[in-house]
N, C-alpha and C positions, 0 to 999 in steps of 0.2 A: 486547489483542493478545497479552499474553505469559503470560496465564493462560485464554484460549479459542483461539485464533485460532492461535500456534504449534504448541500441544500436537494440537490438532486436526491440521493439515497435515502434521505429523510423523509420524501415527499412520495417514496413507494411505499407499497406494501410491504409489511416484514414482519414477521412472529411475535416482534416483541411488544408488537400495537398492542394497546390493551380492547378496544376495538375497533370496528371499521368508520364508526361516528364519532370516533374521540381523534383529539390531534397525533399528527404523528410524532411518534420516538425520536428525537435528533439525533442522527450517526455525526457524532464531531471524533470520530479516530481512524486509524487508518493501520490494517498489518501491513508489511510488506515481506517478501523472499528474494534474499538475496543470493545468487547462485556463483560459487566459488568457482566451479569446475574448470572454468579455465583460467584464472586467476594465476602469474609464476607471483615467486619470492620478491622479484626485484621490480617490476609493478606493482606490486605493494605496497614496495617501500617507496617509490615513487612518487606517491601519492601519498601518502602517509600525512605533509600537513595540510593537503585538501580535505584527506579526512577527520584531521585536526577539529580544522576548523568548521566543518561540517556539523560535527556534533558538537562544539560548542557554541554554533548559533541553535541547533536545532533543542539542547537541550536548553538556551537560554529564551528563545522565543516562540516554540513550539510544542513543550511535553506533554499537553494536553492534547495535541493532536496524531501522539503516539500509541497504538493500540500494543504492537509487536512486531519484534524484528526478527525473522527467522533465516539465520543463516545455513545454507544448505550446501554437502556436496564441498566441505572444506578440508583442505588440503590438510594431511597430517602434522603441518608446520604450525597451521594454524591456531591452534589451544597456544601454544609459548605466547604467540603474536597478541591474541586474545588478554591474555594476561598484562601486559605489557599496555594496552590502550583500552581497556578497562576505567584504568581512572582518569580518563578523558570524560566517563560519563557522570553523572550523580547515581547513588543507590537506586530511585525510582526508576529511572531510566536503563540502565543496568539490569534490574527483573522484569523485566520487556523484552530482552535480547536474548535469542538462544539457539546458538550455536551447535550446530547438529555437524554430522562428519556424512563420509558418503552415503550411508543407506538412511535418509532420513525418515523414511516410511511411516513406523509404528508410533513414532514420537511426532510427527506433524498432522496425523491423522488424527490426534487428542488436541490436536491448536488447531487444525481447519476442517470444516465439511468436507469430506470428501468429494463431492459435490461441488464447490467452490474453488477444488483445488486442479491446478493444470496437469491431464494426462502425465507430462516429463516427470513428475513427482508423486505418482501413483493416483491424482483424483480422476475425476471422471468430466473435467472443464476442458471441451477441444479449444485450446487456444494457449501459440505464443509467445512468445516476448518482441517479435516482430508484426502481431496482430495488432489490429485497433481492439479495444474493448470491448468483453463480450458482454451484453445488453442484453436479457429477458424481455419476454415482453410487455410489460411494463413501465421499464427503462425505455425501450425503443418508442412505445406513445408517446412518455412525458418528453422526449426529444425530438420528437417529431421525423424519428425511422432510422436516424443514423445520430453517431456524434457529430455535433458542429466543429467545421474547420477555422481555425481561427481564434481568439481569444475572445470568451463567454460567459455570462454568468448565469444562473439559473435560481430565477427570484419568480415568484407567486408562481410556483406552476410551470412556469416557462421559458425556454433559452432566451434570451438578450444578446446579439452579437453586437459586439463591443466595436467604435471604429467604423462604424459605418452611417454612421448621422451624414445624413443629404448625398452619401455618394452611392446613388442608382444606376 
């Protein structure tokens, strides 16, 4: 994320330029949507100290790289559960995360562009979660037409495929 994935979205175009000959805005955060709908009780709890520990690495070495966590599509069980690993997070981290129930609609349309957001969840982004990355055109330049396969970084402008010094 924070050696492809920001440096790339940094280095397009995006509204918050101040202008086209000033440097660009650094995007250092990241939403994500998390989607419950098939989710039972008892893979939950399954997992439960994956998730553990998931967010106490993320919130001990990442919160900066947390924009928002938008839970979607969660089970009626879920608020108790919620309650319960909650203070697994810090406060900051904590008002990032929010927990929507099945019809998340009216309330995710005020956290994402519609526009950005995937058809399944009312936006107008055809793509997904079994899709590669959908790329404007812009992104598809700086990449050179598609995403690179393989592990990459994207420094001055350009992908860097990692791992492949002298083998042609």
């Amino acid at each position: 994320m924070t050696l492809f994935t920001f440096p790339l979205c940094s280095s397009l175009p995006h509204p918050s330029s101040p202008s086209p000959t000033s440097p660009p805005t650094p995007i250092s955060s990241t939403n994500s949507i998390i989607d419950l709908s098939t989710i039972s009780f008892s893979s939950l709890w399954k997992l439960r100290h994956h998730l553990q520990e998931a967010s106490r690495l993320a919130t001990a070495n990442y919160p900066e790289t947390l924009g928002m966590v938008v839970v979607v599509n969660s089970p009626s069980y879920f608020p108790t559960i919620w309650g319960w690993i909650k203070g697994w997070f810090d406060e900051g981290t904590r008002n990032k995360i929010y927990v929507l129930g099945r019809d998340p609609g009216p309330t995710l349309h005020t956290l994402i562009d519609v526009q950005d957001l995937p058809k399944a969840y009312g936006g107008e982004l055809e793509w997904t979660f079994e899709d590669e990355p959908s790329l404007d055109e812009d992104a598809r330049k700086a990449v050179g037409g598609e995403m690179p396969r393989g592990p990459a970084v994207f420094v001055n402008g350009r992908v860097e495929q990692l791992g492949l010094v002298g083998k042609e």
